[in-house]
LUMKEDO-775542 format. One record per residue (C-alpha): x, z, y; residue in one letter. Coordinates in Angstrom, 2 decimals, decimal comma. Layout:
ATOM         u         w         v   residuo
ATOM         X         Z         Y         A
...
***
This chain:
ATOM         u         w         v   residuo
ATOM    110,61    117,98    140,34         X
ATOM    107,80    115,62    140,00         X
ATOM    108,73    111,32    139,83         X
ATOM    105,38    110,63    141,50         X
ATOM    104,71    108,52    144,42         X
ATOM    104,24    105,00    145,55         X
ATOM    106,89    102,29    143,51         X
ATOM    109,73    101,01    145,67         X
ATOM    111,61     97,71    144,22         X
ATOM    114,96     98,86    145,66         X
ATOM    114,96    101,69    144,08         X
ATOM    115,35    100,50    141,06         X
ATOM    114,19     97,55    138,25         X
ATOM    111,07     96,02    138,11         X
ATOM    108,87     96,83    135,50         X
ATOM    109,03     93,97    132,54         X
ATOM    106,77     91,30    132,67         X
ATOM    103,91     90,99    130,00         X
ATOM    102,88     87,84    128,71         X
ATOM     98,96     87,16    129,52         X
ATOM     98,31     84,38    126,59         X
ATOM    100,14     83,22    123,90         X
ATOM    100,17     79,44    122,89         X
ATOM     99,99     78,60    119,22         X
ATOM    100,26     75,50    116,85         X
ATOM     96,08     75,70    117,35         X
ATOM     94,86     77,05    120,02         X
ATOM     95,72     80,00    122,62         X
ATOM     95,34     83,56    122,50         X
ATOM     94,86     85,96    125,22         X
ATOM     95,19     89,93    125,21         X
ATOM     91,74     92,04    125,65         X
ATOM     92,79     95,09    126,94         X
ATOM     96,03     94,78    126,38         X
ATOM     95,95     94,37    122,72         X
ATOM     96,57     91,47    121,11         X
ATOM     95,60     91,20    117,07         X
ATOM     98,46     89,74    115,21         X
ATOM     97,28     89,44    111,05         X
ATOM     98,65     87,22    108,48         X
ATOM     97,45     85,17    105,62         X
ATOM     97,62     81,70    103,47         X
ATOM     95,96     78,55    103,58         X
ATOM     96,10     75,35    101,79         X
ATOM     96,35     73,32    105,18         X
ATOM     99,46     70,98    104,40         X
ATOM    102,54     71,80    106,60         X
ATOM    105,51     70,69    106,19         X
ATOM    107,51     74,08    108,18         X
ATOM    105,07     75,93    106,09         X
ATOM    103,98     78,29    108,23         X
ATOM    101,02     77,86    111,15         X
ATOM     99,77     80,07    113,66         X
ATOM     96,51     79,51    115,51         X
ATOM     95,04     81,61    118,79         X
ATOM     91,44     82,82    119,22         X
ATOM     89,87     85,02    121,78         X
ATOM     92,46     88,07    121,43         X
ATOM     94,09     87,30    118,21         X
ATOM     96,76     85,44    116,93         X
ATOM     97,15     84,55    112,98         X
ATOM    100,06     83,74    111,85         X
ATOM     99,53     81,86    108,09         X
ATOM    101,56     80,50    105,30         X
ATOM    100,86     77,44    104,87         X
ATOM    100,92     75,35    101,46         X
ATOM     99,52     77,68     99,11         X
ATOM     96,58     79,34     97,28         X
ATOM     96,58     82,48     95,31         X
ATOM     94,14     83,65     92,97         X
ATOM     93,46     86,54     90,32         X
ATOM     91,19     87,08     87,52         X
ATOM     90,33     89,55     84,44         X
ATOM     90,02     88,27     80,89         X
ATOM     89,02     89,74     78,02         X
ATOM     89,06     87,24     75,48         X
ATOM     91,55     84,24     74,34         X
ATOM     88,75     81,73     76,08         X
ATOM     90,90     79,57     79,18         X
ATOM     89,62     81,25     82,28         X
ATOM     90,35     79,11     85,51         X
ATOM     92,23     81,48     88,03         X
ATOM     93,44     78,32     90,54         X
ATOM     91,29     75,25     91,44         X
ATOM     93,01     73,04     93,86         X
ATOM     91,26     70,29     95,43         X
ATOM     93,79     66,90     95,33         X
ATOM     91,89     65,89     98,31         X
ATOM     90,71     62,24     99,83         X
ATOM     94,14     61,03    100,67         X
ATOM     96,17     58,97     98,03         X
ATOM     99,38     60,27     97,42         X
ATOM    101,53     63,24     95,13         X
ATOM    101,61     66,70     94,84         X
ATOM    104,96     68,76     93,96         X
ATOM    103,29     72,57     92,66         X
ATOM    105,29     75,52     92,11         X
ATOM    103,86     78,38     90,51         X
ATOM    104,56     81,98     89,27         X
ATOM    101,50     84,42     86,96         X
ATOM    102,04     87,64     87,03         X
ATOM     99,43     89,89     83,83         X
ATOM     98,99     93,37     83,05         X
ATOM     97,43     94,24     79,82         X
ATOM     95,62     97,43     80,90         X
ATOM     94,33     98,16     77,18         X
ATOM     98,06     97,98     75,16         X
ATOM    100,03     98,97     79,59         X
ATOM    102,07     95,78     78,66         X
ATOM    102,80     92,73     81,10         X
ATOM    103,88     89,59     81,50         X
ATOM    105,38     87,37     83,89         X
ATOM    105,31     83,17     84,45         X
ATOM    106,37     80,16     85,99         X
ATOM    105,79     76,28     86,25         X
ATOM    106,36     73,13     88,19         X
ATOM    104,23     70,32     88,01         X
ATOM    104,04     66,75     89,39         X
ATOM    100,54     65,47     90,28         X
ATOM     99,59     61,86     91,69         X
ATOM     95,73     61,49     93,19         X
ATOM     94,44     58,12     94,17         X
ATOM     91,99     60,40     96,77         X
ATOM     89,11     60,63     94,25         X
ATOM     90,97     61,15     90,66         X
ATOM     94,02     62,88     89,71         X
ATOM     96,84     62,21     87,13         X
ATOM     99,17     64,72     86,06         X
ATOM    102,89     62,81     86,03         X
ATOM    104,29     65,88     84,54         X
ATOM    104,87     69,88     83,87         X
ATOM    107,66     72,42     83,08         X
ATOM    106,88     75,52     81,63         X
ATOM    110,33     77,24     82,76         X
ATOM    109,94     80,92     82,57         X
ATOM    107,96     83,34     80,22         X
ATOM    108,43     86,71     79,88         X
ATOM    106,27     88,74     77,74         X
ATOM    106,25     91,94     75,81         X
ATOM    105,24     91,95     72,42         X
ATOM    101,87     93,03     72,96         X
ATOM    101,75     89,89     75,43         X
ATOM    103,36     87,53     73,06         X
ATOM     99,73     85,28     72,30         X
ATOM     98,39     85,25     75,94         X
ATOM     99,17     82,27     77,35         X
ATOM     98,46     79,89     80,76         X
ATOM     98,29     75,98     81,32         X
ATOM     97,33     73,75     83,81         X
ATOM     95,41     70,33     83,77         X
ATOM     94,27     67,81     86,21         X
ATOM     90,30     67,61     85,58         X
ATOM     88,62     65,17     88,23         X
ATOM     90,66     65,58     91,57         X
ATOM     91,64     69,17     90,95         X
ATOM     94,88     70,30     89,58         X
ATOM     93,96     73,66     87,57         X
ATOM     95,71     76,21     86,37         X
ATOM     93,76     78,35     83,66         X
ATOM     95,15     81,55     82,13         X
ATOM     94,53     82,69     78,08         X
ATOM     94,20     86,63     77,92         X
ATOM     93,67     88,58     74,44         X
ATOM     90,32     89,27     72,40         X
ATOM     89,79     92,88     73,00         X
ATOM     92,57     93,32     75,61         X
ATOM     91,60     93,81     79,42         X
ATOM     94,28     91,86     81,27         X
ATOM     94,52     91,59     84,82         X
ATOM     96,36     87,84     86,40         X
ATOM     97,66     87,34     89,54         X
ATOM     98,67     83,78     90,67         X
ATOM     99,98     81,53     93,47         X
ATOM    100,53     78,32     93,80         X
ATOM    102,95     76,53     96,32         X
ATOM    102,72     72,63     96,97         X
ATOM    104,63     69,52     98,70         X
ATOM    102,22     66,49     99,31         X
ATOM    103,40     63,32    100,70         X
ATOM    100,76     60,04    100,66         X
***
């Protein structure tokens, strides 16, 4: 027996009813079509929930907010940059928290790292107040790679030391607190 015909309120609930925009911390977005786009990602914008979401035509990005990941390939025992973060115009200090994860792709051996760091910036130079090196895990064949970080201008910098002759892959992120 066939449903079809004309719909009839008292027979029955209402369909549900769909939202037609959605506001967000920045901006407003509003379906096209019925479809809304919904992606993710980071960004170094300082927010203290950490988390943002912004609206745009028919999308809605939702981002985490304090951080910036990066990733690099040594070869060599030569300090490779794999983070440069800009201490910005503002005077004030930085709390970072950050984690390295390498794979030696030449020896299939990894390693895995984390710091804290305390930075102070008068808005146009930088001065490091401090840094723990708290975890490192290595295999053996990982055991002379190495990482550090520095303040160089008004960017703190964290720099990563692969292996002469060893292809290692690094993947970092970096989280931060500022208050100025």
């Amino acid at each position: 027996m066939s449903q079809a015909g004309q719909n009839n309120s008292a027979m029955g609930p209402l369909p549900p009813t769909v939202p037609t925009s959605f506001v967000t911390d920045l901006g407003t977005a509003v379906p096209a079509a019925n479809v809304l786009n919904v992606p993710g990602g980071s960004s170094v914008v300082n927010n203290d929930n950490g988390l943002m979401t912004t609206g745009s035509g028919n999308t809605l990005t939702v981002e985490l907010t304090n951080r910036q990941t990066g990733t690099v390939t040594t070869t060599d025992a030569t300090p490779t940059t794999i983070i440069t973060f800009a201490l910005g115009a503002a005077p004030g200090v930085f709390y970072f928290r950050g984690s390295l994860a390498a794979f030696d792709k030449t020896d299939v051996a990894g390693g895995a790292y984390d710091y804290t760091s305390g930075v102070r910036t008068t808005g146009a130079a930088g001065v490091e107040l401090g840094t723990e090196f708290k975890d490192e895990f290595e295999e053996l064949a990982m055991e002379n790679s190495d990482f550090n970080v520095i303040v160089s201008g008004n960017n703190f910098v964290v720099q990563v030391i692969g292996l002469a002759g060893k292809t290692i892959d690094w993947n970092a992120d970096l989280n931060f607190r500022f208050v100025g």
